[in-house]
KELUM-248247 format. One record per atom (N, C-alpha, C): residue in three letters; x, y, z. Coordinates in steps of 0.1 Angstrom, whole numbers, plus 5000, padded with zeros to 4 digits. Example, Ala and Ser with C-alpha at 12.3 -4.5 7.8 and 13.67 -1.06 7.14 Angstrom:
2
Ala513249435078;Ala512349555078;Ala513249675078;Ser512849785071;Ser513749895071;Ser512950005079;
***
This chain:
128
Unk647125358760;Unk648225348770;Unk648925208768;Unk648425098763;Unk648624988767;Unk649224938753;Unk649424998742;Unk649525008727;Unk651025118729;Unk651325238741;Unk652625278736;Unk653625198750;Unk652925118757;Unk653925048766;Unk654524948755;Unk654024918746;Unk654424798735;Unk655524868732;Unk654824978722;Unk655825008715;Unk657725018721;Unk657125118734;Unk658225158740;Unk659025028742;Unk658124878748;Unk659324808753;Unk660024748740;Unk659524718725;Unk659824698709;Unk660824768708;Unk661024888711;Unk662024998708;Unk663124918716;Unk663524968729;Unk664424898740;Unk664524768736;Unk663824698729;Unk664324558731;Unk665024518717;Unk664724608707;Unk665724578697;Unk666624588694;Unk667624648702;Unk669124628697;Unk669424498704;Unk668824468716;Unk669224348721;Unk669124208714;Unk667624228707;Unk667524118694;Unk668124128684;Unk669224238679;Unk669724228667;Unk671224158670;Unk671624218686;Unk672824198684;Unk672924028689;Unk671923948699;Unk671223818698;Unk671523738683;Unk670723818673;Unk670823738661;Unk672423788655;Unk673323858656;Unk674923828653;Unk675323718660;Unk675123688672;Unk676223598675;Unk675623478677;Unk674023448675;Unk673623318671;Unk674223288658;Unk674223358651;Unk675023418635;Unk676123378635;Unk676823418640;Unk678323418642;Unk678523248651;Unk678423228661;Unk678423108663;Unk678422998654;Unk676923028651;Unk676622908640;Unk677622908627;Unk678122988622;Unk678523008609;Unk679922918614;Unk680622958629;Unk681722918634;Unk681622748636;Unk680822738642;Unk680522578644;Unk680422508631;Unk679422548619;Unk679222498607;Unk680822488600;Unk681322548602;Unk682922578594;Unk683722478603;Unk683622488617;Unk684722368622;Unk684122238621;Unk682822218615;Unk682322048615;Unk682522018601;Unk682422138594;Unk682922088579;Unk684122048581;Unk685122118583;Unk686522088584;Unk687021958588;Unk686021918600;Unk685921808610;Unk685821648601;Unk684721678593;Unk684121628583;Unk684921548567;Unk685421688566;Unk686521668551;Unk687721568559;Unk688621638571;Unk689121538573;Unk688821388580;Unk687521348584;Unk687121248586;Unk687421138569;Unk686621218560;Unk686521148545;Unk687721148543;Unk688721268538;Unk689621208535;Unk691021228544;Unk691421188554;Unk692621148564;Unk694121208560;Unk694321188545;Unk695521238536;Unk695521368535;Unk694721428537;Unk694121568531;Unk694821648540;Unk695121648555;Unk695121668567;Unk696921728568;Unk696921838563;Unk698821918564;Unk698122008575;Unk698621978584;Unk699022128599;Unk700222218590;Unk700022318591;Unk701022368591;Unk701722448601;Unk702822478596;Unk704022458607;Unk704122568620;Unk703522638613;Unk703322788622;Unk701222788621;Unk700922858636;Unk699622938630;Unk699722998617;Unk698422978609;Unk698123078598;Unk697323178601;Unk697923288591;Unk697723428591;Unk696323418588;Unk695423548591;Unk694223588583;Unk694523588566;Unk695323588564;Unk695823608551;Unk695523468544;Unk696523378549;Unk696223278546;Unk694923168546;Unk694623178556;Unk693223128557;Unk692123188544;Unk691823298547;Unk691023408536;Unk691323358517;Unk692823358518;Unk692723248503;Unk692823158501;Unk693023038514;Unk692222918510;Unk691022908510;Unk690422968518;Unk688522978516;Unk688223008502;Unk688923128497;Unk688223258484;Unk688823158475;Unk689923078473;Unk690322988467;Unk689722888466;Unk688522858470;Unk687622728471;Unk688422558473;Unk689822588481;Unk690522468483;Unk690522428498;Unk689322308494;Unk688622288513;Unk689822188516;Unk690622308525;Unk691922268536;Unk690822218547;Unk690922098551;Unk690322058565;Unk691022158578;Unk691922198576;Unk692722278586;Unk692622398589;Unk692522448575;Unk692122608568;Unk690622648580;Unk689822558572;Unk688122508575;Unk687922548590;Unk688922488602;Unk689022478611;Unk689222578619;Unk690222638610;Unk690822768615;Unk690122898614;Unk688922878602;Unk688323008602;Unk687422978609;Unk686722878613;Unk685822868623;Unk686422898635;Unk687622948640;Unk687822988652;Unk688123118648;Unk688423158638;Unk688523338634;Unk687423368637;Unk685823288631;Unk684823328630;Unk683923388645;Unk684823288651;Unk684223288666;Unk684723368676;Unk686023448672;Unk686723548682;Unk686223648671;Unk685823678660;Unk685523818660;Unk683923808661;Unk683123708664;Unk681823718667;Unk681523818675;Unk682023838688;Unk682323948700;Unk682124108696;Unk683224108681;Unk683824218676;Unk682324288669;Unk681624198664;Unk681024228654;Unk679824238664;Unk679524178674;Unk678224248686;Unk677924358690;Unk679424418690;Unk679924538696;Unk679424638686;Unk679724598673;Unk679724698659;Unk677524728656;Unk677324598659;Unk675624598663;Unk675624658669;Unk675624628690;Unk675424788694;Unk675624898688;Unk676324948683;Unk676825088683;Unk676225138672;Unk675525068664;Unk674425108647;Unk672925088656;Unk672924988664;Unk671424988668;Unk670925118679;Unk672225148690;Unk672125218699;Unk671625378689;Unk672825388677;Unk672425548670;Unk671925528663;Unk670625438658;Unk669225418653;Unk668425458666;Unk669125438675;Unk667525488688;Unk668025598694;Unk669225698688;Unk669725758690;Unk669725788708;Unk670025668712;Unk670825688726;Unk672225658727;Unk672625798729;Unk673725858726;Unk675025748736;Unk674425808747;Unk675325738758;Unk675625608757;Unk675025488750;Unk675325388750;Unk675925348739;Unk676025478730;Unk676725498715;Unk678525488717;Unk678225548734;Unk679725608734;Unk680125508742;Unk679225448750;Unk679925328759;Unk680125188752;Unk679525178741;Unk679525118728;Unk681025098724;Unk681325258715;Unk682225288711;Unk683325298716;Unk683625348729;Unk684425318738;Unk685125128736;Unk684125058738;Unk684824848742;Unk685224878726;Unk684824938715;Unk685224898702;Unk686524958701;Unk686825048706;Unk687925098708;Unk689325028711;Unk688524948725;Unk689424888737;Unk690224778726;Unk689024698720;Unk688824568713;Unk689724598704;Unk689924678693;Unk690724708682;Unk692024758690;Unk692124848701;Unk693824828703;Unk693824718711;Unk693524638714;Unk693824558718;Unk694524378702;Unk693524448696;Unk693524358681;Unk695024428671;Unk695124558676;Unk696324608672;Unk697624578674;Unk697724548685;Unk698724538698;Unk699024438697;Unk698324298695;Unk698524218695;Unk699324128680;Unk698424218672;Unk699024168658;Unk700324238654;Unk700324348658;Unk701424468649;Unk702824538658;Unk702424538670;Unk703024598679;Unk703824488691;Unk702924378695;Unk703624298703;Unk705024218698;Unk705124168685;Unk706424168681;Unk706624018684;
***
């Protein structure tokens, strides 16, 4: 008896620890990226172009993939990294929930991913 109370609370408790370890995940990756940034421009001061408008996902993405550490770039993905942290907790629940195949929390899951993406829609493509 005291061997399936384990199990059962193991079960229940691990989407909670998975989606725990995304956004300790996600956090950290976010913070590590804006102290680098923080960092490059401390060392070198000249290095330091804002540019004129926010940059695109686009932009950012090939300065990274382009291995050209923009102190700015650096900074900026560490705040990308940090607003889709949220995104990507959500995308945990919804694989952890239909591994324990509890349905209902698949759909109440699916449902905020929903919200999240028109809302991610709207904002980029539609709002204008």
């Amino acid at each position: 008896m005291q061997d399936d109370n384990f199990i059962l609370n193991d079960t229940l408790h691990s989407v909670e620890r998975r989606t725990s370890r995304v956004l300790r995940l996600g956090v950290w990756v976010s913070a590590s990226l804006m102290i680098f940034g923080l960092l490059f421009a401390a060392i070198s001061p000249s290095s330091i172009d804002p540019p004129s408008t926010n940059p695109t996902l686009r932009m950012v993405a090939e300065h990274l993939f382009s291995l050209r550490f923009d102190p700015v770039m650096l900074m900026f993905a560490g705040l990308i990294m940090l607003m889709f942290t949220p995104i990507l907790r959500v995308i945990t629940a919804i694989y952890g929930f239909a591994m324990e195949r509890d349905w209902r929390f698949v759909v109440v899951s699916s449902v905020v991913f929903v919200l999240l993406a028109g809302e991610i829609i709207y904002s980029l493509f539609l709002k204008g």
